[in-house]
Structure formats: structure tokens, C-alpha cells
C-alpha positions as CSV (number, residue, x, y, z in Angstrom):
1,X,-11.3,-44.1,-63.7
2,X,-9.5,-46.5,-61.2
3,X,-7.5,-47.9,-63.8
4,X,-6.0,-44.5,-64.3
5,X,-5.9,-44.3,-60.5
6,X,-3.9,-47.2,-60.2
7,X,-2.4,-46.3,-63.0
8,X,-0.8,-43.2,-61.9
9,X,-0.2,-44.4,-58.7
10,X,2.7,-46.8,-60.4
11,X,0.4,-49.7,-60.7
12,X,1.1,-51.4,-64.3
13,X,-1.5,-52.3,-67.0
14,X,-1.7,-55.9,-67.2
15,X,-3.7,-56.9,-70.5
16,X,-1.3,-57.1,-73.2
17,X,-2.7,-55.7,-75.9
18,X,-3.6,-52.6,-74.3
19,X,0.1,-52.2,-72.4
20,X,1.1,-52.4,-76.0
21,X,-1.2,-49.2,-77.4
22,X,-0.4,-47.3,-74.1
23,X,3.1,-48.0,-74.9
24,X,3.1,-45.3,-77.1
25,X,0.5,-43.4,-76.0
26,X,-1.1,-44.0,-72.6
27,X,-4.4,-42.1,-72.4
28,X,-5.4,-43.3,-75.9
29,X,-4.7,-46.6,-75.0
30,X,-7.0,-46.9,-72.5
31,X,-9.4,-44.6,-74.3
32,X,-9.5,-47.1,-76.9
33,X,-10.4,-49.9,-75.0
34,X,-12.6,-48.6,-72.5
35,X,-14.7,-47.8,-76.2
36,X,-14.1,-50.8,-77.7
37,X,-15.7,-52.2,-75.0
38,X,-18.2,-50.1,-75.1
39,X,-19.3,-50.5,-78.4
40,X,-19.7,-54.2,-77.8
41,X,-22.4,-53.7,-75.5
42,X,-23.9,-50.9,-77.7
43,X,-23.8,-53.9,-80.3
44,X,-25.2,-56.3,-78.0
45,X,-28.3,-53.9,-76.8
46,X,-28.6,-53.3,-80.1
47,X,-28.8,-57.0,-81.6
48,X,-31.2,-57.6,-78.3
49,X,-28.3,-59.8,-76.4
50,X,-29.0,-58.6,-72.7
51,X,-26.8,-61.8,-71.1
52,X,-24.1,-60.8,-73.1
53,X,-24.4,-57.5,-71.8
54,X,-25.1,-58.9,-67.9
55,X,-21.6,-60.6,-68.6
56,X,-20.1,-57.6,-69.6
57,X,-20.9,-55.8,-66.5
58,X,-19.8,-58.4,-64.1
59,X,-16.7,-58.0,-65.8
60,X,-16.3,-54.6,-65.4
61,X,-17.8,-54.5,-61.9
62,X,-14.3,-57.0,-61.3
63,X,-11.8,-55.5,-63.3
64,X,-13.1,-52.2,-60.5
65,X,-12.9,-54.4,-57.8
66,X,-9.4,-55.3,-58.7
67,X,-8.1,-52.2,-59.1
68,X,-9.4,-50.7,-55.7
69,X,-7.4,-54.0,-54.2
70,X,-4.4,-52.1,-56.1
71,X,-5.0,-49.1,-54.9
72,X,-5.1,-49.4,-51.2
73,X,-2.3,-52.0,-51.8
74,X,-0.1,-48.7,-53.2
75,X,-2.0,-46.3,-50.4
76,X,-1.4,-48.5,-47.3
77,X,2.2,-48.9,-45.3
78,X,3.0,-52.5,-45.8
């Protein structure tokens, strides 16, 4: 959700491979990989991999993180 925040606030997608896929459509690009994502951890909880899964968190919980930063960078007078 704050990546579509940032998003339509005029902040810029800035993996690659998913600026690609939202090149050409931009909710289904981030659709897609928010799922892919997703079904790696399913995977992972599923082949009993938990620190995988810790990982995985983390890195969501500062991908967040960064995009709040974006946010009130866009919201507040500079």
C-alpha cells in the first residue's frame, strides 16, 4: 500500500524488473510482485524454512520504511 502511495504521489518505482511490467500496466505490475513474493514465503512455510521467511520480513518491513521516507519527502515543503 505505500508503494502505491508513493506511487501516486509521483514517486518512481525503482526495481527494474518491476518498472518494466508496470510499464505497461501499473497495477498488475505491482500486483505481480507483491504475489511473487508472496508465494515465496508460502514456499518457505511450506518447506519449514522460517529464517528465510524472518528475512523476508525484514525486507519488507524496509522497503515500508523507505517508502514512508518518500512520502513525507513528497508531503513536506522543502
Amino acid at each position: 500500500m505505500t508503494t502505491r502511495v508513493a506511487l501516486g504521489m509521483g514517486a518512481g518505482e525503482q526495481n527494474p524488473l518491476v518498472s518494466q511490467i508496470m510499464a505497461f500496466a501499473p497495477v498488475y505490475g505491482l500486483l505481480l510482485s507483491k504475489l511473487f513474493v508472496v508465494g515465496i514465503a508460502v514456499l518457505g512455510v511450506w518447506m519449514g524454512k522460517s529464517n528465510g521467511i524472518r528475512v523476508a520480513n525484514l525486507a519488507f518491513g524496509a522497503v515500508v520504511a523507505w517508502n514512508f521516507t518518500i512520502i513525507f519527502r513528497l508531503v513536506l515543503p522543502a
